[in-house]
C-alpha positions in Angstrom: 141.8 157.3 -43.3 142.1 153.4 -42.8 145.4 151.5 -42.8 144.4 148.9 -45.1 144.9 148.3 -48.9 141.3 149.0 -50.1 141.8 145.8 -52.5 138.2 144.8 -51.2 135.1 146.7 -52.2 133.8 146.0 -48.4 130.1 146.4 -47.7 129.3 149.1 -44.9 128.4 146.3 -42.6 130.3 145.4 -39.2 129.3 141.3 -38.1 129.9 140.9 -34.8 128.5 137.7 -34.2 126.6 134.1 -35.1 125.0 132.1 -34.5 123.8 129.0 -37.1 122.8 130.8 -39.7 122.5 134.1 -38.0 124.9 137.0 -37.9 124.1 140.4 -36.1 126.2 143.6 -36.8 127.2 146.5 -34.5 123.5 148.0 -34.5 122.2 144.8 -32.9 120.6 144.3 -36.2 120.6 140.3 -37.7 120.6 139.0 -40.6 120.1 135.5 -42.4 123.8 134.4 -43.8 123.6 132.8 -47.0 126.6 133.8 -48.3 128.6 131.0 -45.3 131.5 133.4 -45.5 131.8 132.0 -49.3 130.9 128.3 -48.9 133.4 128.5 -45.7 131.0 127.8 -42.9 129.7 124.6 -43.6 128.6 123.7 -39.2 127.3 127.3 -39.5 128.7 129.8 -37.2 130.2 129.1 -33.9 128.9 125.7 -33.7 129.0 123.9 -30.7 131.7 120.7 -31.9 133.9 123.0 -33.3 133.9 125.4 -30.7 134.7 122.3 -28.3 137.4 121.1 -30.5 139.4 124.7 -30.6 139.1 125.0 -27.4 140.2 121.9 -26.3 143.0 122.0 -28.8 144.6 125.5 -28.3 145.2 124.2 -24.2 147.1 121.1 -26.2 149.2 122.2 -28.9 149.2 125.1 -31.7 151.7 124.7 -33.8 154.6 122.8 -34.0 155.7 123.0 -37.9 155.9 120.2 -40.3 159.1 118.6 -39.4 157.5 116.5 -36.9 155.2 113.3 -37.2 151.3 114.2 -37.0 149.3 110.9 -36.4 146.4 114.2 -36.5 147.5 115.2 -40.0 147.3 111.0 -40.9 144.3 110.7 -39.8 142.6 113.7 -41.1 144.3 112.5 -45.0 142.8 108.8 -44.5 139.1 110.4 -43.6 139.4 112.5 -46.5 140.5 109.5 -48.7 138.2 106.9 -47.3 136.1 105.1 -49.6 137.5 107.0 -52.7 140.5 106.1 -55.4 142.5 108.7 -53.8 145.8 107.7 -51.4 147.6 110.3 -50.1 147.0 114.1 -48.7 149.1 117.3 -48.4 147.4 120.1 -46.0 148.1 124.1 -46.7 146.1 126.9 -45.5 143.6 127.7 -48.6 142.4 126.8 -52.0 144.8 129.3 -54.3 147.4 127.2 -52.0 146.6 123.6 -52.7 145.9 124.6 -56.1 149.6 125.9 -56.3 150.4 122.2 -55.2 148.1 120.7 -57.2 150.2 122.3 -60.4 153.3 121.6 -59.2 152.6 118.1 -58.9 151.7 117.7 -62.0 154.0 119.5 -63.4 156.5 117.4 -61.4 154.8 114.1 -62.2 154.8 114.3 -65.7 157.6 116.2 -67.0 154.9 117.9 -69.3 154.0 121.8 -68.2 150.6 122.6 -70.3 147.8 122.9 -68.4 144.0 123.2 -70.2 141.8 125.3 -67.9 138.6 126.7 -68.7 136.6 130.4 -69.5 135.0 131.5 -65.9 137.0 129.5 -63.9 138.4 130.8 -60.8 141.4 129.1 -58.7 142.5 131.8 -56.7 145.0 134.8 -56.7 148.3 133.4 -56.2 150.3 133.8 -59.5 150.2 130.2 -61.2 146.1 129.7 -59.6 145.6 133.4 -61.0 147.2 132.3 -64.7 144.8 128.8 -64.7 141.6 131.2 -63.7 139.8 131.9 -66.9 138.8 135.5 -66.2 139.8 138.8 -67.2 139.0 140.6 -64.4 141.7 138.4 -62.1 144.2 138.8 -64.2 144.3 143.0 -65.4 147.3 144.9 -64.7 149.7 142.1 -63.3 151.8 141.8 -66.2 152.8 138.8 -68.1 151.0 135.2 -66.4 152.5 131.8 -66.9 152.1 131.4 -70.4 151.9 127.2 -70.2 148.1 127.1 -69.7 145.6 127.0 -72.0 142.1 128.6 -71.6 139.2 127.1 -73.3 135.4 128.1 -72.8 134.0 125.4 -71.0 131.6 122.4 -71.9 132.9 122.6 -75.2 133.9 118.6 -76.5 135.4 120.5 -79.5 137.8 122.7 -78.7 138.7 120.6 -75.8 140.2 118.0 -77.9 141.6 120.3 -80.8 144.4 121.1 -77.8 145.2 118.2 -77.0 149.3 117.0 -77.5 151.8 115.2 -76.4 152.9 118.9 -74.3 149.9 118.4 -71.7 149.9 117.4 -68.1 146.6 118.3 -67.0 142.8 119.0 -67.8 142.0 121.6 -64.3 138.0 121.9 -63.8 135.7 122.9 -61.3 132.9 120.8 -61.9 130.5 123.4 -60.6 132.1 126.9 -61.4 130.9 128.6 -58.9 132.7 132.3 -59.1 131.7 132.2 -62.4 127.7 131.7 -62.2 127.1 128.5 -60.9 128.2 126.2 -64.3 127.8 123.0 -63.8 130.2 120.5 -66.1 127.9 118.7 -68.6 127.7 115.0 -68.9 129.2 114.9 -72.4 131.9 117.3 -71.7 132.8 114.8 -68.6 132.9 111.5 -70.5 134.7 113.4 -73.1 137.7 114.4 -70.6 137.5 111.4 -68.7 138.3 109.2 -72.2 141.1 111.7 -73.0 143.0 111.5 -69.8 142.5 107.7 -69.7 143.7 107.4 -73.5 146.2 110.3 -74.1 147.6 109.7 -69.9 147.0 113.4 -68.8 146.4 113.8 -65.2 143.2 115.3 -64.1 143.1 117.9 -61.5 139.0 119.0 -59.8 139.2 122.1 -57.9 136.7 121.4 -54.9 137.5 124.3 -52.7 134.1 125.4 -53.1 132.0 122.2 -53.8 133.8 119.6 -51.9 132.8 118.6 -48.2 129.3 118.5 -48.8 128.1 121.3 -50.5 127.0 119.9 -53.7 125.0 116.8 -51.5 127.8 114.3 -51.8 131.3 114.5 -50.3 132.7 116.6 -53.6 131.4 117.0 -56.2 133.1 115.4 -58.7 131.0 111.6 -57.6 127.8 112.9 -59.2 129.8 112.8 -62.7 131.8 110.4 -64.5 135.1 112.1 -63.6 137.8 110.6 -61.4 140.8 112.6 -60.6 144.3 112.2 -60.3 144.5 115.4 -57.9 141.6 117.0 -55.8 141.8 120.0 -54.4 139.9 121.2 -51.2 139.7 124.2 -48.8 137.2 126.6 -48.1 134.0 124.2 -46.3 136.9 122.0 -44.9 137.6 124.1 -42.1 134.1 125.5 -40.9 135.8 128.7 -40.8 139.4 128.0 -39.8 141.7 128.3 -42.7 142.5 124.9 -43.9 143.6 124.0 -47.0 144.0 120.6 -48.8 145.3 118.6 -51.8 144.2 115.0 -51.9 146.3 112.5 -54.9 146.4 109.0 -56.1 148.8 106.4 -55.1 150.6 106.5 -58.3 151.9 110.4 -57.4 153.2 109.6 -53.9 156.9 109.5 -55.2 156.8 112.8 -57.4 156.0 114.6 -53.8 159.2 113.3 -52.3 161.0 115.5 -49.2 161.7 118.7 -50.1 159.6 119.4 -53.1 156.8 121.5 -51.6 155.9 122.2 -47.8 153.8 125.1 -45.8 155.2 126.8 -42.6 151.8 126.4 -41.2 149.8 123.7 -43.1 148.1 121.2 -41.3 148.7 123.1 -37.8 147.0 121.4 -34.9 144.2 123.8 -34.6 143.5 123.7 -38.0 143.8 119.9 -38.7 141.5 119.3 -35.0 138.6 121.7 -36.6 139.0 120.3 -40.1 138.4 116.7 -38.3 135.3 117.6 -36.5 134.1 119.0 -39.8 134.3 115.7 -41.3 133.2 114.0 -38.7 129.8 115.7 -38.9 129.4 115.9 -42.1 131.0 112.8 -43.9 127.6 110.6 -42.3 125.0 109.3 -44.6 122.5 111.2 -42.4 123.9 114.6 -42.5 124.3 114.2 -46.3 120.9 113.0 -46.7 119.8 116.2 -44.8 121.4 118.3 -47.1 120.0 116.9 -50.5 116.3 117.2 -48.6 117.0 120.6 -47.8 118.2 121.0 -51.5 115.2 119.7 -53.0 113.1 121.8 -50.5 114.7 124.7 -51.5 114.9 124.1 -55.2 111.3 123.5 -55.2 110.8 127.1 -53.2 112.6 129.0 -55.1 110.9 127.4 -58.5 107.3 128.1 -57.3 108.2 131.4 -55.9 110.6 132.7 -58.9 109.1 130.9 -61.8 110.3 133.0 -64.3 114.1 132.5 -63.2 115.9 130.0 -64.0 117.1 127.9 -61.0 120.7 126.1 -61.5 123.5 124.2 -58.9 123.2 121.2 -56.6 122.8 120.9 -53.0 123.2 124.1 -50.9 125.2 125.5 -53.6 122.3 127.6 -55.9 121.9 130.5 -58.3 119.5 132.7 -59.8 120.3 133.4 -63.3 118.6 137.1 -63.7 118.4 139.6 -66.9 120.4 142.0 -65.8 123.4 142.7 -63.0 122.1 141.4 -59.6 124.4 143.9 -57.4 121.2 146.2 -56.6 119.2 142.9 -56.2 121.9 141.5 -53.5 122.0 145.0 -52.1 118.5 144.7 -51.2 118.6 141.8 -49.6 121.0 142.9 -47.4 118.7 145.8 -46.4 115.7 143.1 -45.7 118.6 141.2 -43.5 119.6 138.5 -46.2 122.9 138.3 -46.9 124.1 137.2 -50.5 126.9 136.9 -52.5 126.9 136.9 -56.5 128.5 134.7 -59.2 129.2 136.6 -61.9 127.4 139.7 -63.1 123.9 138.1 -63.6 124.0 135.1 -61.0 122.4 136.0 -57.6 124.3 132.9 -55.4 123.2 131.0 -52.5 125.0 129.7 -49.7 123.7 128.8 -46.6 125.8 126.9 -44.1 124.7 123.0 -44.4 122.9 123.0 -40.9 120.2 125.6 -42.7 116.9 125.0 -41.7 113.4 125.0 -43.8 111.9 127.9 -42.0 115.2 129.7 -42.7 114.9 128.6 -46.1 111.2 129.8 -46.4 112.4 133.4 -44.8 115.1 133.7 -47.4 112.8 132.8 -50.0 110.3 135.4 -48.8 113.3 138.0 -49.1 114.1 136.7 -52.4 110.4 137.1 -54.2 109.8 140.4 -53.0 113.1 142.1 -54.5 112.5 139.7 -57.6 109.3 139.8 -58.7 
């Protein structure tokens, strides 16, 4: 009998190692990972910089709490602020985390407490990220949520602006939903939030836990639209694979986050905070981004000739195949011809190689793909 909760519906698979893109279980068996640990492992596995850095880090200094000055913590906030309208960074140790922050400041900032989230969204499983997620299936059997958030189905101008009062803080997106089948925010629907937060002064918060740091082919996501946030969350990607979680604001916030109002026991840790940096360092380069939309397109273009009766949908390394029916037997497939996938919903089949993929990993993944498929 194990010891754990059984709160995850685990796969009877035991990694014990990677490699890139490769894992191999227990049996000695490997397998492609295009599932990056959920967007996490954006170097790939164990690669060699952020091996280096813990390494060299955990002979230094682990932890030392937050009451202390971190010129690491500085530097790691002005890298992820560079060249953008954002100012200032808080560091926690995952999305549902700096998504907690990121309503609480606004909250804070305002003095307003309704915040309009949208149908499929997902922002994690701590109580106030798990009222702003727009699905069901979080939420069952945990009793009354926060009832100041308002859930409306997403892309939709109409609605959007039939809620809007003088009671609102915040618009919340993801601008690529990505637990909830790979949705990306149209253009309309973006100009029509950016004109009501400019107008009506609501903050606008973009969860980028999954499509920030590169995933989407740009730093986040949110510069391939006309959106501009106020508050930008990050985690997942950020790290590599050591949990790191961030919340990045404007200038005009800086004072509603005074001492005292929010913190993290181990947020922005040295370990974390030296991986994070190394991250960014790699992947923050015009080349390394550039690499990523080529392997995009690449892909794309694959899975379009191979699958040409699927619909193909996402940006960057971020991808789904919209299928008729439930893709759990597809995915369970894969995993049988050594491809490892992850879904998005009930019908999306979702891809997620690590950024450092290569094309003949792409064409062997594609080959996997077509023959379950087709």
């Amino acid at each position: 009998m194990s010891a754990l909760f059984q709160n995850y519906a685990r796969r009877p698979v035991h990694l014990i190692q990677g490699k890139g893109t490769i894992v191999t279980d227990d049996t000695g068996k490997d397998y492609l990972d295009f599932t990056s640990g959920i967007a996490v492992l954006s170097l790939g596995h164990a690669h060699p910089a952020i091996v280096q850095a813990i390494q060299q880090q955990s002979e230094k200094l682990w932890h030392t709490s937050n009451l202390f000055e971190s010129p690491e913590q500085e530097q790691l906030a002005a890298s992820l602020v560079k060249g953008t309208h954002l100012a200032r960074g808080f560091f926690c140790n995952s999305g549902a985390e700096a998504n907690e922050a990121a309503i609480k400041l606004a909250r804070k900032h305002t003095g307003k407490h309704v915040i309009i989230t949208f149908e499929k969204s997902f922002h994690g499983r701590t109580f106030g990220a798990m009222s702003a997620t727009g699905q069901e299936k979080v939420r069952q059997g945990f009793g009354p949520l926060l009832d100041t958030f308002r859930t409306i189905p997403f892309n939709d101008v109409d609605q959007l602006e039939a809620l809007i009062d003088d009671g609102v803080a915040a618009i919340m997106l993801e601008v690529i939903q990505g637990e909830g089948g790979v949705n990306k925010v149209s253009p309309e629907f973006a100009q029509a939030i950016a004109a009501i937060c400019d107008s009506k002064d609501i903050l606008l918060i973009i969860d980028e836990v999954q499509t920030g740091i590169g995933r989407t082919g740009t730093r986040y996501a949110y510069e391939q639209t006309a959106l501009k946030p106020d508050i930008l969350t990050l985690a997942k990607g950020l790290g590599g694979g050591f949990p790191i979680g961030a919340m990045l604001g404007t200038s005009a916030l800086h004072d509603s986050f005074g001492p005292g109002t929010h913190g993290s026991t181990f947020g922005g840790n040295p370990l974390a905070v030296a991986v994070a940096q190394t991250v960014i360092n790699n992947v923050f380069t015009s080349e390394f981004l550039i690499a990523v939309n080529e392997k995009s397109t690449y892909f794309m273009g694959k899975l379009k000739t191979a699958l040409p009766a699927y619909e193909i949908v996402g940006s960057g390394l971020l991808l789904g195949i919209v299928c008729p029916d439930e893709v759990a037997p597809y995915i369970a497939q894969a995993e049988q011809a050594g491809l490892l996938l992850v879904a998005a919903g009930p019908n999306v089949i979702r891809l997620l190689p690590p950024l450092t993929v290569t094309t003949e990993e792409i064409d062997q993944a594609v080959n996997v793909l077509s023959s379950i498929l087709i």
